[in-house]
C-alpha positions in Angstrom: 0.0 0.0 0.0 0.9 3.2 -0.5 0.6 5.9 1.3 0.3 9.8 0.4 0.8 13.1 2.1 -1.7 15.7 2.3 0.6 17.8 0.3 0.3 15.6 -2.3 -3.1 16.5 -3.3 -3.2 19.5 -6.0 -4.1 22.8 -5.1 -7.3 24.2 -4.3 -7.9 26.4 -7.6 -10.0 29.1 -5.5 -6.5 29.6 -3.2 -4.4 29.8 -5.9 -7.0 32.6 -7.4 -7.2 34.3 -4.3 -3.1 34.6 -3.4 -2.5 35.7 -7.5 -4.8 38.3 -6.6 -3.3 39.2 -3.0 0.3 39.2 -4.6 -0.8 41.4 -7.7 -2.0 44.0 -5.0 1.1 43.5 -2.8 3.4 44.2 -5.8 1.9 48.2 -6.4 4.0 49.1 -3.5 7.0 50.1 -6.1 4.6 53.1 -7.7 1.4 53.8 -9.4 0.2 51.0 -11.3 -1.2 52.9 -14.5 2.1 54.8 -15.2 2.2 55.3 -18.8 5.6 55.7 -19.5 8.5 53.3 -19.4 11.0 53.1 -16.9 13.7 55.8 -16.8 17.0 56.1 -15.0 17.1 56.4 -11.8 20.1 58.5 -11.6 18.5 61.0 -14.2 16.5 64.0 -13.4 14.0 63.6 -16.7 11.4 65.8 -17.5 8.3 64.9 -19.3 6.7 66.5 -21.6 4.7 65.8 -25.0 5.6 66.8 -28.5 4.1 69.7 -30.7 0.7 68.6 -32.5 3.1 66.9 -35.5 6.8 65.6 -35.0 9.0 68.0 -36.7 9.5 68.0 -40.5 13.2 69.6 -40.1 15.8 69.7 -37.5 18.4 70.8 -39.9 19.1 74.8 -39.1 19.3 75.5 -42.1 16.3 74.9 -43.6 13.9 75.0 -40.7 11.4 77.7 -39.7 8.6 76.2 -37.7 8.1 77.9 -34.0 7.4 73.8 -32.8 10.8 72.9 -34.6 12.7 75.5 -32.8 11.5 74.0 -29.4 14.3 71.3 -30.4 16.5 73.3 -32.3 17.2 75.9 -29.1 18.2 73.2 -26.9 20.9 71.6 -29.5 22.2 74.6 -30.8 24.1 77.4 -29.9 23.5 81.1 -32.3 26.0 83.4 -31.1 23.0 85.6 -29.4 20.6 84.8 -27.3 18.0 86.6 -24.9 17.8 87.1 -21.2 15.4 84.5 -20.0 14.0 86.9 -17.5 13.9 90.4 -18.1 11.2 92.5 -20.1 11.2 93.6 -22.5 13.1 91.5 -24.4 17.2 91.6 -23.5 19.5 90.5 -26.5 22.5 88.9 -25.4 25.8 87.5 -26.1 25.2 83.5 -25.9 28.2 82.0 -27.5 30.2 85.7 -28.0 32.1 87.0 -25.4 30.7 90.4 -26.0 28.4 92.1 -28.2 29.1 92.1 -31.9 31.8 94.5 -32.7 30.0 97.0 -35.4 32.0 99.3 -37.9 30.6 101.2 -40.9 32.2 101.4 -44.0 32.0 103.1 -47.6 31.7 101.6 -50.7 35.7 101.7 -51.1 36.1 99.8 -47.5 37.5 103.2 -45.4 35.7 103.6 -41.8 33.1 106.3 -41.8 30.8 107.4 -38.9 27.4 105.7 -38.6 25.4 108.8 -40.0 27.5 109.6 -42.9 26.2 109.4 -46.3 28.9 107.7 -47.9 27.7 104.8 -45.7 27.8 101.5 -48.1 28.5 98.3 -45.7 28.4 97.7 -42.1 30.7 95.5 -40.5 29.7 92.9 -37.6 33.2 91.7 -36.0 32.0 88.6 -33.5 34.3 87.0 -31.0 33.5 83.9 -29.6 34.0 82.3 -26.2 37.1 79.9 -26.0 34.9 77.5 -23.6 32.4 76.8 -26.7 32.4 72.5 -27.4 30.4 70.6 -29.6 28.8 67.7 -28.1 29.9 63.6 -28.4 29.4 62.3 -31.7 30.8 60.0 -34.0 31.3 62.6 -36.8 34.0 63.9 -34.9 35.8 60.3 -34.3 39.5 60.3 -35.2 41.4 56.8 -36.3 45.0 56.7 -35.0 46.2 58.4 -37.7 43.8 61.8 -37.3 41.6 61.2 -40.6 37.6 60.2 -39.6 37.1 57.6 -38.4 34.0 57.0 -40.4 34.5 57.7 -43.5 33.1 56.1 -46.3 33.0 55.0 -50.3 30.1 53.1 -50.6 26.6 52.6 -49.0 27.8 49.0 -47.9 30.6 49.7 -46.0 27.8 51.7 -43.6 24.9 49.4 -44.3 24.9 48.2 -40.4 24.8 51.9 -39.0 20.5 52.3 -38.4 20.9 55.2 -36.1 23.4 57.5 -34.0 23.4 55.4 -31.4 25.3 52.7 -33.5 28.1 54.3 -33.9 30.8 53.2 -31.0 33.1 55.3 -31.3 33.1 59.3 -30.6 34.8 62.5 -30.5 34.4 65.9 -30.0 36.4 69.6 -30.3 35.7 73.0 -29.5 33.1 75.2 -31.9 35.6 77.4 -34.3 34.5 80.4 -35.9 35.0 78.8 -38.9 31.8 77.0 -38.4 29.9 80.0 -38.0 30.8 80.8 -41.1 30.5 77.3 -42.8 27.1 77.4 -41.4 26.2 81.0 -43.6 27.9 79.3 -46.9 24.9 76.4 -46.0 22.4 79.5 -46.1 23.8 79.9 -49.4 23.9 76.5 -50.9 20.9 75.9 -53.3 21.1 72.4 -52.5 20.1 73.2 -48.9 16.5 75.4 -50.0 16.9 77.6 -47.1 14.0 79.7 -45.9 16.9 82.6 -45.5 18.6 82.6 -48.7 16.3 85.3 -50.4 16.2 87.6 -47.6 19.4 87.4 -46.0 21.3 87.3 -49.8 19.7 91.1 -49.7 22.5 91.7 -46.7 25.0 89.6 -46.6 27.9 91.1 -49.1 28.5 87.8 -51.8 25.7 85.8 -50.4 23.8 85.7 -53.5 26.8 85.6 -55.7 28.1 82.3 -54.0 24.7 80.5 -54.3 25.1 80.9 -57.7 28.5 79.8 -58.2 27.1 76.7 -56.6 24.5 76.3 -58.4 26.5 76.2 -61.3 28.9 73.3 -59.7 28.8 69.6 -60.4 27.9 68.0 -57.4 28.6 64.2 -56.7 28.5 63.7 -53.1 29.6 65.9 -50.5 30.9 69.5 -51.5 33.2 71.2 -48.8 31.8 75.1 -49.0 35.3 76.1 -47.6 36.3 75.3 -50.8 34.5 78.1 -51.7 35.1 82.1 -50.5 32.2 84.4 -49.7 33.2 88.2 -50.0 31.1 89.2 -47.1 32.7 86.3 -44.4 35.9 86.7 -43.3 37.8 84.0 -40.9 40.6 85.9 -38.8 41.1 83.7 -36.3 40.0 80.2 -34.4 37.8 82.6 -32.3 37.3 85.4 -35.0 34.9 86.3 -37.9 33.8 89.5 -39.6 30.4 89.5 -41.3 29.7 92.5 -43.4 26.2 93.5 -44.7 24.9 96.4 -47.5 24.1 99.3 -46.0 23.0 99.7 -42.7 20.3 97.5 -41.0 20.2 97.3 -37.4 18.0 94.5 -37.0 20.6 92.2 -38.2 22.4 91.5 -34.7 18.4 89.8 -33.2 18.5 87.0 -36.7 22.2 86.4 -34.9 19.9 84.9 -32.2 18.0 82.8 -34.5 19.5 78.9 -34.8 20.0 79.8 -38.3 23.2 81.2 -37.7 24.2 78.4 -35.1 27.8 76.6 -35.6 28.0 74.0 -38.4 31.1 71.7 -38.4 32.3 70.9 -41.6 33.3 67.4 -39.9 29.2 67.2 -39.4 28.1 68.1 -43.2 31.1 65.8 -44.6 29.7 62.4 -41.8 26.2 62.9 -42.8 26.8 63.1 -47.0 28.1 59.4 -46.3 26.7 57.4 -49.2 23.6 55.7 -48.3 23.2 57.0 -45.3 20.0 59.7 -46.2 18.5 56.6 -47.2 18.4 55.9 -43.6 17.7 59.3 -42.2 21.0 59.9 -41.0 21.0 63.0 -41.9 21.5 66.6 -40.3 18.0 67.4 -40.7 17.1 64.0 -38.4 20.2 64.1 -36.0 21.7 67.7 -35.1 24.7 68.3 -33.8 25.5 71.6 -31.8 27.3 72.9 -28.7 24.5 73.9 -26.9 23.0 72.3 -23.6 21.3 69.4 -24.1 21.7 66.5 -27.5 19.4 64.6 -29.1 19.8 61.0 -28.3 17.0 59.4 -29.8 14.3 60.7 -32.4 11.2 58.5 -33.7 8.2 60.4 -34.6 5.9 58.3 -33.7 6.4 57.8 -30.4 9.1 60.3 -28.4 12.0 62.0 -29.2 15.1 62.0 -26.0 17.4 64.8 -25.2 19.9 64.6 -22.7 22.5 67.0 -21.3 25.3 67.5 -23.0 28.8 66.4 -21.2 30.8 69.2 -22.8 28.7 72.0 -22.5 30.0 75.2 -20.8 29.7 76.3 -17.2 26.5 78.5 -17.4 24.1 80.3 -14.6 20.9 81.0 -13.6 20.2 84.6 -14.0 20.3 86.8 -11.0 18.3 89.0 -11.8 15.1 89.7 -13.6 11.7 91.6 -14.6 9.3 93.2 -12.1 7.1 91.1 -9.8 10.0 87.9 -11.0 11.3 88.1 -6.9 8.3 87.3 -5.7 6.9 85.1 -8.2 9.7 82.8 -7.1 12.2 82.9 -10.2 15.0 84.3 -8.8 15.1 81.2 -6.4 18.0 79.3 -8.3 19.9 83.2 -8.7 23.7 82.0 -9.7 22.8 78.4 -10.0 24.8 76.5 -12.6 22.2 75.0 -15.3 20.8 72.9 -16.9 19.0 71.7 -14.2 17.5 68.6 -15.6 19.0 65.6 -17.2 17.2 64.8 -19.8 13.9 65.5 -21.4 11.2 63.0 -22.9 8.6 64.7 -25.6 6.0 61.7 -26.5 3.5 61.8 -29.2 0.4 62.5 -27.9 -2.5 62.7 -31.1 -5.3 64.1 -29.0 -5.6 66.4 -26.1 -8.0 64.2 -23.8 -5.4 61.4 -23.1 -2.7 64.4 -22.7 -5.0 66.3 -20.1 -5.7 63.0 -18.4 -1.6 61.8 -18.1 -1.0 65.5 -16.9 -4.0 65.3 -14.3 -2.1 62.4 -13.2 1.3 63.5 -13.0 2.4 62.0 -15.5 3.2 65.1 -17.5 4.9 68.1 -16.1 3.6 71.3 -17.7 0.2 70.8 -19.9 2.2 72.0 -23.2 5.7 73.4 -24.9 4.3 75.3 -27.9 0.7 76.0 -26.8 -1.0 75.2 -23.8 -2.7 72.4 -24.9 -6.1 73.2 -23.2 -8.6 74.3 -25.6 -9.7 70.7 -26.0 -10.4 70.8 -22.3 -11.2 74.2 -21.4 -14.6 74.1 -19.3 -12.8 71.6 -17.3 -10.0 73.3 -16.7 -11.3 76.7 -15.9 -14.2 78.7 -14.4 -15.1 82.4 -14.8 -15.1 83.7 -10.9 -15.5 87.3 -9.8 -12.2 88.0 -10.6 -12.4 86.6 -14.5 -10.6 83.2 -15.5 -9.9 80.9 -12.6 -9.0 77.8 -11.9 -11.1 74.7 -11.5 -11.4 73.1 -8.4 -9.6 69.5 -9.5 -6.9 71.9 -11.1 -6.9 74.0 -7.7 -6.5 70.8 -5.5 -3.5 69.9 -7.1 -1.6 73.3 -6.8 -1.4 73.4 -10.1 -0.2 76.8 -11.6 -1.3 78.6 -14.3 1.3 80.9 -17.0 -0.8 82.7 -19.5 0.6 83.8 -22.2 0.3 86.6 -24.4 2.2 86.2 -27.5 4.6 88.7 -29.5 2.4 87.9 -32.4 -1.3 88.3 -34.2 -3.7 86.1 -36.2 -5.8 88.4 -38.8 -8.1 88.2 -41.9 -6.9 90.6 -44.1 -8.2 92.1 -47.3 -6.4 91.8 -50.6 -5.9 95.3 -51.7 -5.6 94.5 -55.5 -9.0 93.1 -55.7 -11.4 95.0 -57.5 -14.1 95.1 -54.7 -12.7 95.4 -51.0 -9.4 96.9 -52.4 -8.2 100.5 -53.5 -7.3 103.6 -51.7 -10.4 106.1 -52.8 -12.2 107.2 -49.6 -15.1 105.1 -50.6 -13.0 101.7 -50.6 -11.6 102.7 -47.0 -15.3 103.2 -45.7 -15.8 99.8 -47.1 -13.5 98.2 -45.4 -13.9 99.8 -42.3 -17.8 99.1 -42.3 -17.0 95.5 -42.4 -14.3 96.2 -39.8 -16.9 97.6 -37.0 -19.5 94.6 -38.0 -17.1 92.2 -37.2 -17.0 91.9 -33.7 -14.0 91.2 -32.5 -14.7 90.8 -28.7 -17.4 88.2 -29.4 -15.9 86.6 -31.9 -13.3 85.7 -29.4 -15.1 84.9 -26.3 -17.4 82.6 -28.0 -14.9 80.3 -30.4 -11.3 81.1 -28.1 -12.8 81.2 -24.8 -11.7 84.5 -24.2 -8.1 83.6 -24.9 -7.1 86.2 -27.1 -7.1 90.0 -26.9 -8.1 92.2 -29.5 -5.7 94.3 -32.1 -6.0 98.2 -32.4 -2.0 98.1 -33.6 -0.7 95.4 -35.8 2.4 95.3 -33.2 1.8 93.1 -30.6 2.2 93.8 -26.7 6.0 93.4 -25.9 7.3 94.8 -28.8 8.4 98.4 -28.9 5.6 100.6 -30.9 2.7 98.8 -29.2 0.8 101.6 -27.3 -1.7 100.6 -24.6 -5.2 102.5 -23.4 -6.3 105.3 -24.8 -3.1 105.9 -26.8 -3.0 103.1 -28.6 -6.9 102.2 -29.9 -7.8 102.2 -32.9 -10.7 105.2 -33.3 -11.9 104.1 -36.5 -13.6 101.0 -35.4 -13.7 102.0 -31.7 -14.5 104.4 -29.0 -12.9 105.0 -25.8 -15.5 105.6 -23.2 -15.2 105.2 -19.3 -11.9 104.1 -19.3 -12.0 101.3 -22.8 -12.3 100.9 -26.1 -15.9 100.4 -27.1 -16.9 99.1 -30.8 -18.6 101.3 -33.1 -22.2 101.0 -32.6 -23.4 98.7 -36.0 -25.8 101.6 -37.2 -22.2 103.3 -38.2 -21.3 100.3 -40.0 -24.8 100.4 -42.1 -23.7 104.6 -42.5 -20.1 103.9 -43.6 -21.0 101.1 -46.2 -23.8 103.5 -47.7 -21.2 106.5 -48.1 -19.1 103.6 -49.7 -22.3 103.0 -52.3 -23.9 99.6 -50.9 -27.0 101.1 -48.7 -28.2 98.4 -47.1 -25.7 96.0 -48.5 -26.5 97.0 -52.1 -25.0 98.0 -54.9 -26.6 101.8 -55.6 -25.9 101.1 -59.2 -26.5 98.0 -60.3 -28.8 96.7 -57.5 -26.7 93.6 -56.6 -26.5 92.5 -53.1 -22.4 93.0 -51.9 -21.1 89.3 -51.2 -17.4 89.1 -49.7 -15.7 86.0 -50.6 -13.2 84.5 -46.9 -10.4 82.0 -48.2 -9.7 79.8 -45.5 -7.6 77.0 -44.5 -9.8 74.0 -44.1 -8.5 72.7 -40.7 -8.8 76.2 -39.3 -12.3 77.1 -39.3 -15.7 75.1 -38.2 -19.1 75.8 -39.7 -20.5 77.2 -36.6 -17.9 80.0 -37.1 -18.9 80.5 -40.5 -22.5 80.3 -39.5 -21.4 83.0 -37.2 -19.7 85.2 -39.1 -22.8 85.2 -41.5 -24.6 86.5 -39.3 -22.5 89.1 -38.6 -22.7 90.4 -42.1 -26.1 89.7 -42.5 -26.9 92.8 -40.1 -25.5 95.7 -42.3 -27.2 93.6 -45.1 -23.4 91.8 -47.1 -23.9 88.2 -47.6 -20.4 86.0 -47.0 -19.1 82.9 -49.1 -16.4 81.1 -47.6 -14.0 79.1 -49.9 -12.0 76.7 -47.6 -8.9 74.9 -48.8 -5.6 73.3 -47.8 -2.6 75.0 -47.0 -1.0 74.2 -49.8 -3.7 75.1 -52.3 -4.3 78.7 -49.8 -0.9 79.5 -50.4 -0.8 79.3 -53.9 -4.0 81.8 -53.9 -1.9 84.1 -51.5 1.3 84.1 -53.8 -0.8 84.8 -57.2 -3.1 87.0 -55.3 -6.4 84.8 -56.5 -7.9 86.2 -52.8 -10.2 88.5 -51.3 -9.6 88.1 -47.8 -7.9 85.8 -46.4 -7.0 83.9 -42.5 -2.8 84.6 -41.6 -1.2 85.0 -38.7 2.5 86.0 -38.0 5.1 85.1 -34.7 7.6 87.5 -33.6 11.3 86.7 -34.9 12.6 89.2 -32.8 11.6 91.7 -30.3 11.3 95.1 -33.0 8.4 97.1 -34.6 10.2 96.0 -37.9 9.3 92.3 -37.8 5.4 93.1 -37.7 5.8 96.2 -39.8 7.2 94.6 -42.7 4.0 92.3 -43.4 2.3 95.4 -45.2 5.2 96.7 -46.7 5.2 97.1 -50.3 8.1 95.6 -52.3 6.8 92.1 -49.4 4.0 91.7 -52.0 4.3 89.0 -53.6 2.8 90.1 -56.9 5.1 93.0 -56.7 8.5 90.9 -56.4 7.6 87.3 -57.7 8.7 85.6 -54.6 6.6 84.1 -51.3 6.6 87.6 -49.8 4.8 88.7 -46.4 3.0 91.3 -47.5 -0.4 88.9 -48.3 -2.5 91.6 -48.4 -0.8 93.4 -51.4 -0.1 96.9 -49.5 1.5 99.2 -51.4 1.4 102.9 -49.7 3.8 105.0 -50.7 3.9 107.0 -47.6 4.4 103.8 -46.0 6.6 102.1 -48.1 9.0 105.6 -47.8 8.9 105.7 -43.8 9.4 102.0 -43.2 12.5 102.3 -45.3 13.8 105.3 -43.0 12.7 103.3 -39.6 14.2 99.6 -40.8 17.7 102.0 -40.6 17.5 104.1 -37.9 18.3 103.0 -34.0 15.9 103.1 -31.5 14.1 106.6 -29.9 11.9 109.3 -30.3 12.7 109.7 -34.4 12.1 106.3 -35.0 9.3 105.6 -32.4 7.6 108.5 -34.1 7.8 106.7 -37.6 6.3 103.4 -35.9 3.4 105.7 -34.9 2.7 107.2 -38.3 2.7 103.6 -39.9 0.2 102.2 -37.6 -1.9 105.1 -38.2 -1.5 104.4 -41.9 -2.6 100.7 -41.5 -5.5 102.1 -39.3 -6.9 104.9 -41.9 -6.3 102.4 -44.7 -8.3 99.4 -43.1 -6.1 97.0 -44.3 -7.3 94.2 -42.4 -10.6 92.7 -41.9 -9.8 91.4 -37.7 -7.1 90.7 -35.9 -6.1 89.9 -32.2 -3.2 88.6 -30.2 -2.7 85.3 -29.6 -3.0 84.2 -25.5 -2.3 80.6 -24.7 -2.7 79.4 -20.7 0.1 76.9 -20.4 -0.5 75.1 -16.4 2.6 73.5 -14.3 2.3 71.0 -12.3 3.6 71.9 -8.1 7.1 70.7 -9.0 7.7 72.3 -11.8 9.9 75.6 -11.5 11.2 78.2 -13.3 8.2 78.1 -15.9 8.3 81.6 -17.1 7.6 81.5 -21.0 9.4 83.9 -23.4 7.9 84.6 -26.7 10.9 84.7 -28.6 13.3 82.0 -27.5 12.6 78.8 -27.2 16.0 78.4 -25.7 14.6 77.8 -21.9 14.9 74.3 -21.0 18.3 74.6 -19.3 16.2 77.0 -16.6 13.7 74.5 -15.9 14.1 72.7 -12.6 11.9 69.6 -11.4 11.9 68.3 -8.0 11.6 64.7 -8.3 10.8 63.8 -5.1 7.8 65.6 -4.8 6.7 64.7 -8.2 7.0 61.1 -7.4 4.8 61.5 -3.5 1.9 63.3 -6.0 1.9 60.6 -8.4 1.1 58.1 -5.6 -1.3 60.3 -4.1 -3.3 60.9 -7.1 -2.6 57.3 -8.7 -4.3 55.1 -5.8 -5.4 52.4 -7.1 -9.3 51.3 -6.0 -8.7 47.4 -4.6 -12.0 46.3 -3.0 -13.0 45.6 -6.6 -11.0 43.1 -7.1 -11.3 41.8 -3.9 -15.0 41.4 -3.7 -14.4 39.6 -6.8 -12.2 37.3 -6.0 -14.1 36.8 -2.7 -17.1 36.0 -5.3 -15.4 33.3 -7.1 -14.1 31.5 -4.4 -18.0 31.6 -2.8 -18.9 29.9 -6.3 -15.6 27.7 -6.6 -15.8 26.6 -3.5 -18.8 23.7 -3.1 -17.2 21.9 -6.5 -13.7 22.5 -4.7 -15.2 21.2 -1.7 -16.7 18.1 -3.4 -13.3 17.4 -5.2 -11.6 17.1 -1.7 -14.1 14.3 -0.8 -13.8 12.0 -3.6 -10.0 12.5 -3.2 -9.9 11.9 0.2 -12.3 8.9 -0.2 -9.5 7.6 -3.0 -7.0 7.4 -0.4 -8.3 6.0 2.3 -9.4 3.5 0.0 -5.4 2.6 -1.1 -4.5 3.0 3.0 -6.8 0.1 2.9 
């Protein structure tokens, strides 16, 4: 006989059911079971964050010139100005110079004159960079032990295995040169390259436009090395040295030195990436850049995240100590003479729709609610409440200590009217009242509070807040669509409207000749507008009596309108490149048309005022104060009197940080402020437990369930096998 051990017997299925489930809830004592991101180093402080709407089509300086692209660009690269991350207004400053650019004047036969002389031809910008500026680890800069790259090669096999960056064992790395600064201007140049910058900066920069077309002319088979190639206005003195002369004078120059298309390009770079076959892989420079700057991109898929990470080499740097107004006690001078970056890396994930973005960030899982925008239109009546005191906080946001940054951009979004077009355009008094008729009908203030949520702030000046030339209060409305009563600007009742588009010959929204009812034609970009807008803004109209077709179409196919001029008003907007009246100005000035100089032009409206066309010429040259500020003020009344646009308001975004996020003050020109932002992981790590508990009785309960159900069968089981052995005992 033989004889068998209790333990022999198999196990009772219900207990095994009941200890998986005990263990699973035992095991959430490491973190928050629904974290949605995998595991990152521990010995890392990472920030999380999401990417723009779209991954970026181009990370190549050269050629890019999307505001969501430079949110990359700024951290990798390093222009030789940059801009105080506090103070306002905005503070130009020497980033990778030690000093401000150097400026001499010269005449046409290269002798020094002053900067007011008429025999003024060229100025002179002589920059002198820093000798602690060092490019980042990468394998372009790799040396074999004879000096000569280490990857260099003739064929796409020989660099067939090499998928990524990352593949590449073996690295180097030197300081930045200023030959690089100028290596990256001859890139402007090259026609290969299709630069955004080559047709306006080839107006400045002596040779510019002569060297693109040498090159244009060259045979190219592979890799061309543009120092091969001189350009008269660049001049290399030194390691630490360069001279950049421009035609004539233009002031403005020294804020596009700020702008990462002037950032360092090493030859080494251009040379490693025109490796054959490798652009069949996207190893390219407009996939992987290479800079000096803080952080370096170590990984980049567009459809999920894309990784930066501090670079080793950069330069010792600080935390400002001081800043703007009300900055003390907001809490940003804190970290005063800190070194930075603060943070080790940086995580930007894909997220296609706001709701699963709002909810990670409601759970901690996200720092700040958005880089480019804030990311909360989607989610706006949750997020906020209108309280006595105007746009609060919601209560969930409010329990969280969550803060809030709004935002008001250095830009504006408009419709404007196409001033060649035979109904809404011209300069005759009649066309003006035209125009400004449909100006006071369109009301700005509703328009706004009803399809932004109040997050935008009407235009009287085509300059936006921040920028010198913008005039708040009664100074600075705009009296032909407004008037300023108790203290604000107050639109035109709509019985002027009906009066001004009668004097213009359409009483009642007719035609006093012919007897046709006035319709206004709105191109529009098909993504951009919703028919309850256009519902609205027929209605509009429809009081003074003008009936509104709207002809929506891609961006593509809008453009194309724009450039031939095929419009009659049309949706735009423009961001700030730098902090002067110029950069806003120069949207309505003439010789910008594109039907005026055959080229993708700013001036989409087709402006051409002589009057303004003369003074903008005088301001673009003159430095800041009362002769130039007096010029601004002359061309915004100009823009006023002449109606030249439909609407227009400044863009507001409310971007919200989560408790542990600090230093979150947004500047709306450089995107160059992720080396300021400081994250205190600890607490971030106690709220993400808090708010992450997971709800256990659930499971439980159910597992209690199954066992109540289990258990007679189980029970039943344990007889028969019991009875089976006592009969083999036997």
């Amino acid at each position: 006989m033989t004889r068998y051990h209790a333990s022999y017997f198999p196990a009772r299925p219900a207990a095994l059911l009941l200890a998986a489930v005990l263990a699973l809830l035992s095991a959430c004592g490491d973190g928050p079971w629904n974290n949605p991101h995998p595991p990152q180093p521990d010995d890392k402080v990472t920030y999380q964050s999401v990417m723009t709407p779209a991954p970026p089509k181009h990370l190549d300086p050269a050629i890019s010139y999307a505001s969501d692209e430079s949110l990359y660009l700024m951290q990798i690269y390093q222009p030789p100005m940059g801009y105080h991350f506090l103070k306002r207004p905005y503070e130009l400053l020497p980033l990778a110079l030690e000093d401000f650019p150097e400026v001499t004047f010269l005449d046409a036969d290269g002798r020094q004159v002053e900067e007011g002389d008429a025999a003024l031809a060229y100025t002179r910008y002589t920059l002198r960079l820093r000798k602690d500026e060092h490019y980042q680890p990468h394998p372009a800069f790799a040396r074999d032990a004879d000096g000569e790259p280490f990857y260099l090669f003739d064929s796409p096999g020989e660099g067939a295995r090499y998928r990524q960056v990352a593949d590449f064992a073996e690295v180097g790395d030197r300081p930045v040169h200023a030959n690089d600064y100028a290596y990256a201007i001859k890139r402007l140049a090259d026609p290969q390259n299709g630069s955004p910058m080559l047709g306006f900066m080839a107006h400045y920069i002596v040779g510019m436009q002569a060297f693109s077309e040498r090159l244009a002319k060259e045979p190219r088979d592979g890799w061309v090395n543009l120092d091969d190639y001189d350009m008269e206005g660049l001049q290399v003195l030194d390691d630490h040295t360069l001279t950049i002369t421009i035609a004539g004078r233009y002031p403005q120059f020294v804020y596009w030195l700020a702008m990462h298309f002037f950032s360092p390009i090493a030859p080494e770079v251009d040379r490693f990436f025109h490796n054959p076959g490798f652009a069949d892989r996207n190893l390219t420079l407009d996939w992987w850049p290479v800079g000096s700057g803080p952080f370096m991109m170590v990984k980049n898929d567009p459809n999920s995240e894309i990784v930066l990470e501090r670079n080793p080499n950069y330069r010792a740097e600080f935390y400002p100590t001081e800043g703007a107004p009300g900055d003390l006690e907001a809490g940003l001078l804190e970290d005063a003479g800190k070194p930075i970056p603060f943070i080790d890396r940086a995580v930007y994930r894909l997220e296609k729709e706001v709701l699963p973005l709002w909810t990670k960030f409601l759970q901690g899982y996200y720092d700040r609610s958005g880089e480019v925008h804030g990311n909360t239109n989607g989610v706006f009546d949750q997020a906020f409440v209108v309280g006595p005191d105007g746009l609060e906080m919601s209560e969930e946001l409010a329990d969280h200590n969550i803060t809030m940054s709004p935002d008001v951009k250095p830009g504006i979004y408009y419709y404007g009217f196409n001033m060649r077009d035979p109904v809404v355009g011209g300069y005759t008094e009649e066309k003006r009242k035209l125009r400004q008729a449909l100006q006071i009908a369109f009301n700005t203030e509703e328009y706004l509070n009803i399809f932004y949520k109040g997050n935008g702030i009407p235009a009287h000046n085509l300059i936006p807040p921040g920028i010198p030339g913008h005039l708040e209060g009664e100074a600075g409305f705009n009296s032909y669509t407004h008037d300023w009563v108790d203290g604000e600007a107050r639109r035109k009742p709509i019985e002027q409207a009906r009066k001004l588009l009668a004097e213009a010959g359409y009483p009642n929204g007719r035609d006093a000749r012919t007897g046709e009812p006035l319709k206004i034609f709105i191109d529009v970009q098909s993504q951009a507008i919703g028919n309850t807008s256009m519902n609205w803004m027929d209605r509009i109209f429809s009081q003074i009596g003008v009936q509104v077709e709207f002809r929506p179409a891609d961006w593509n196919r809008t453009r194309e309108k724009l450039l031939t001029g095929n419009t009659q008003i049309y949706s735009h907007g423009w961001l700030a490149d730098y902090p002067d009246p110029e950069n806003f100005l120069f949207l309505l000035y003439g010789p910008e048309s594109p039907l005026l100089c055959k080229c993708d032009g700013a001036n989409n409206s087709n402006y051409d005022n002589e009057e303004y066309n003369e003074l903008f010429r005088q301001m673009r040259v003159l430095p800041p104060g009362p002769e130039r500020a007096e010029l601004v003020a002359r061309m915004v009344e100009l823009y006023r009197q002449d109606a030249v646009w439909l609407y227009a308001f400044y863009p507001r975004d409310i971007y919200l940080n989560n408790s542990w996020v600090y230093n979150t003050k947004r500047h709306g020109i450089s995107k160059a402020t992720l080396k300021y932002l400081r994250i205190d992981t600890e607490e971030r790590a106690r709220k993400r437990v808090a708010w992450n508990q997971p709800v256990t009785w659930p499971l439980y309960a159910s597992a209690l369930v199954v066992v109540g159900l289990l258990w007679p069968g189980v029970a039943a089981y344990r007889r028969r096998q019991n009875a089976t052995a006592r009969e083999r005992i036997e």
